[in-house]
PAVEXLUM-976259 format. One record per residue: z, y, x of N, C-alpha, C in turn. Coordinates in steps of 0.02 Angstrom, whole numbers, plus 50000, padded with zeros to 5 digits. Layout:
// PAVEXLUM-976259
ZYXZYXZYX;...
//
This chain:
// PAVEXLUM-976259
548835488553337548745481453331549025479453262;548635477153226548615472253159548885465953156;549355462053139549545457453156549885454553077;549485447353042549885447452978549565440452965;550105436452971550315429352970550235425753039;550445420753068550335415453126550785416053180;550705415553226551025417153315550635421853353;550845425653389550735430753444551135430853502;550655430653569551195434353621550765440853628;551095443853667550835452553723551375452053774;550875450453830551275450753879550945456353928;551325457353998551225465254035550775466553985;550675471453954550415478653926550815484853922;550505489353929550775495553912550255498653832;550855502353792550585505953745550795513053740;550435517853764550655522853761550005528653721;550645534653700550215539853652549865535653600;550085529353561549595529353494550055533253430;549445533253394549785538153331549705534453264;550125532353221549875527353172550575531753107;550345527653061550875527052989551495520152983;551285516752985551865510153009551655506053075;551915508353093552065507653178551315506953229;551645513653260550975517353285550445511753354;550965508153370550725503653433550555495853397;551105493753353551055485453330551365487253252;551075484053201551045483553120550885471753097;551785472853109551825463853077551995460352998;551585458552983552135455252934551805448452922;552465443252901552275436052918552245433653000;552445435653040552265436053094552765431353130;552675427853205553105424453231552845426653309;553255433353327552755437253400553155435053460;552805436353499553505437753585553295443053599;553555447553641553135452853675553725455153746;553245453453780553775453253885553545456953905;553915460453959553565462553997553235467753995;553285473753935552875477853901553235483853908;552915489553910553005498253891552675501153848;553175504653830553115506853759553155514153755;552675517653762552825527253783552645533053725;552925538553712552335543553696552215540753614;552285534953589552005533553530552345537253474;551975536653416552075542053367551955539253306;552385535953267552275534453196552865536253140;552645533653080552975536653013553365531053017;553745526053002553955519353007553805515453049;554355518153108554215517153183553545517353221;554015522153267553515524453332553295520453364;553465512153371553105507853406552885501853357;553455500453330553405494853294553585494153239;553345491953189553375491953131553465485553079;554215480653074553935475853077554285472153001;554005469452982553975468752885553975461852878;554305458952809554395453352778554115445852808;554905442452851554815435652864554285436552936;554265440652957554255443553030554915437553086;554495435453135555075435853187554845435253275;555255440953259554965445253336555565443853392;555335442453457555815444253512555475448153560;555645452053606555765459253639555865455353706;555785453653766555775452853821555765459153860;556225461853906556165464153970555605469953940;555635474953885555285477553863555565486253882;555195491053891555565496753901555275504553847;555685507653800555215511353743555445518353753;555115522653773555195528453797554845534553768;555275539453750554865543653715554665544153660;554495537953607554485537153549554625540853503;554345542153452554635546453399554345541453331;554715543553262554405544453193554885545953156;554785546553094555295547453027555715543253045;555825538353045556175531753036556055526853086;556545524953135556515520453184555855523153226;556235527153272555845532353329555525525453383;555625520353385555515513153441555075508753366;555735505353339555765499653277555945500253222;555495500253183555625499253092555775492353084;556205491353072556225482453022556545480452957;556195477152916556545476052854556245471352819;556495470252769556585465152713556375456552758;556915452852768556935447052792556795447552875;556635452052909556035449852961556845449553009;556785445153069557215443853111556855444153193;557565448153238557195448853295557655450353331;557515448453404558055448653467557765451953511;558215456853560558105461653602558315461453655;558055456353707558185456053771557995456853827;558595461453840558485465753922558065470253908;557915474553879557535477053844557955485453880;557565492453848557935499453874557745503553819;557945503953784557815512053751558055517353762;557605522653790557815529853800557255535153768;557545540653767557365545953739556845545253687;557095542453640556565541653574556935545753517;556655547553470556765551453419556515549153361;557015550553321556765548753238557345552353176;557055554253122557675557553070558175551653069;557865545053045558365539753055558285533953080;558955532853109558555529653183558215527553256;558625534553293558355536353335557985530953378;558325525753383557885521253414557675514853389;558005512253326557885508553295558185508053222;557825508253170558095507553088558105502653075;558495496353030558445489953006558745491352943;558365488252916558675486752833558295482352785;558515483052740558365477452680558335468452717;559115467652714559205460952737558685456852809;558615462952849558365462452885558935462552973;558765456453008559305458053060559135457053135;559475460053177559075461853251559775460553297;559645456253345560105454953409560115457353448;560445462253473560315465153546560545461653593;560285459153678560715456953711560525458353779;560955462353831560995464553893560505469853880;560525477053817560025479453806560315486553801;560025492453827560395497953843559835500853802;560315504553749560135511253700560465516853705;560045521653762560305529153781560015533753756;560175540853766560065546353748559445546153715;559495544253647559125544453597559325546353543;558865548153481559175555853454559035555253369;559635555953343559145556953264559145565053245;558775567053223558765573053210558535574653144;558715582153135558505584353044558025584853039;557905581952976557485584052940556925590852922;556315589352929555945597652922556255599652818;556395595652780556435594752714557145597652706;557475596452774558325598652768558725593152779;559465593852795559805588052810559845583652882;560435584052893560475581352964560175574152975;559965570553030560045564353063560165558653042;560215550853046560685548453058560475543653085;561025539953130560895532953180560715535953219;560995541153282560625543553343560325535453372;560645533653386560415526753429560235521653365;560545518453326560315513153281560485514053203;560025513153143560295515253085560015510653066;560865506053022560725497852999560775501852920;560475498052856560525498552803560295493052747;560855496252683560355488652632560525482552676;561025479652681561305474252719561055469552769;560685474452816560655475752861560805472052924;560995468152970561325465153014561195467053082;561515468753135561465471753218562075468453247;561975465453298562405462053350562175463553423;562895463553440562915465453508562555471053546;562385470553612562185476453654562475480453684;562455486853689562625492753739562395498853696;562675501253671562655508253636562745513553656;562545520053710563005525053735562575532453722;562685536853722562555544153732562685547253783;562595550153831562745553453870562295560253886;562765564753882562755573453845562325574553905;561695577453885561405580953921561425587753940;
//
């Protein structure tokens, strides 16, 4: 999904197994989205595995659940430069990304978490070399993340 300037909702949908370059399921910028009610599986992108969401973006996350996910960067959510967005009640598990396991933010870009559980999700190395980083969240470039539920638990 293409999405670049105006308002959007997505409500119940599921997106599962898409394969994209910036964000394999939803690609925003300019954007003012909701999205409830939604699953998020299996997806596979370069700058986030689900979502991908870019300059003066503002997104909120309803009761959303992202599973499985992978990419380079923000294995769930890519976000950056200006774009703003809140994450409620929301679940991330087992997503993967070099950075980011479940969500990357950066370039003055900032994201609220609230009543929102980020588990066993993973950053991992690099095929190029070099470890991980942000198993669960990797803020950067001033960046902003509030609140939530952060945990690992060793499989």
């Amino acid at each position: 999904m293409y999405l670049l300037g105006g308002f959007s909702n997505i409500r119940n949908s599921t997106f599962v197994s898409n394969i994209g370059g910036f964000g394999a399921a939803i690609f925003m910028q300019g954007v003012r989205l909701t999205v409830a009610d939604c699953e998020f599986k299996d997806n596979d992108g370069a700058e986030g595995g689900v979502a991908h969401v870019k300059e003066d973006s503002q997104v909120v996350w309803q009761r959303c659940r992202f599973t499985r996910n992978k990419a380079t960067a923000g294995g769930a959510l890519f976000q950056m430069v200006r774009a703003n967005g809140t994450v409620i009640n929301c679940s991330f598990e087992h997503n993967t990304a070099v950075s980011g396991g479940a969500a990357h933010i950066q370039h003055n870009a900032s994201v609220t978490f609230i009543g929102t559980r980020v588990e066993h999700n993973a950053a991992s190395a690099s095929p190029k070399g070099g470890g991980g980083t942000g198993g669960g969240i990797r803020a950067t470039d001033w960046a902003e993340v509030c609140g939530g539920k952060a945990t690992h638990v060793a499989q």
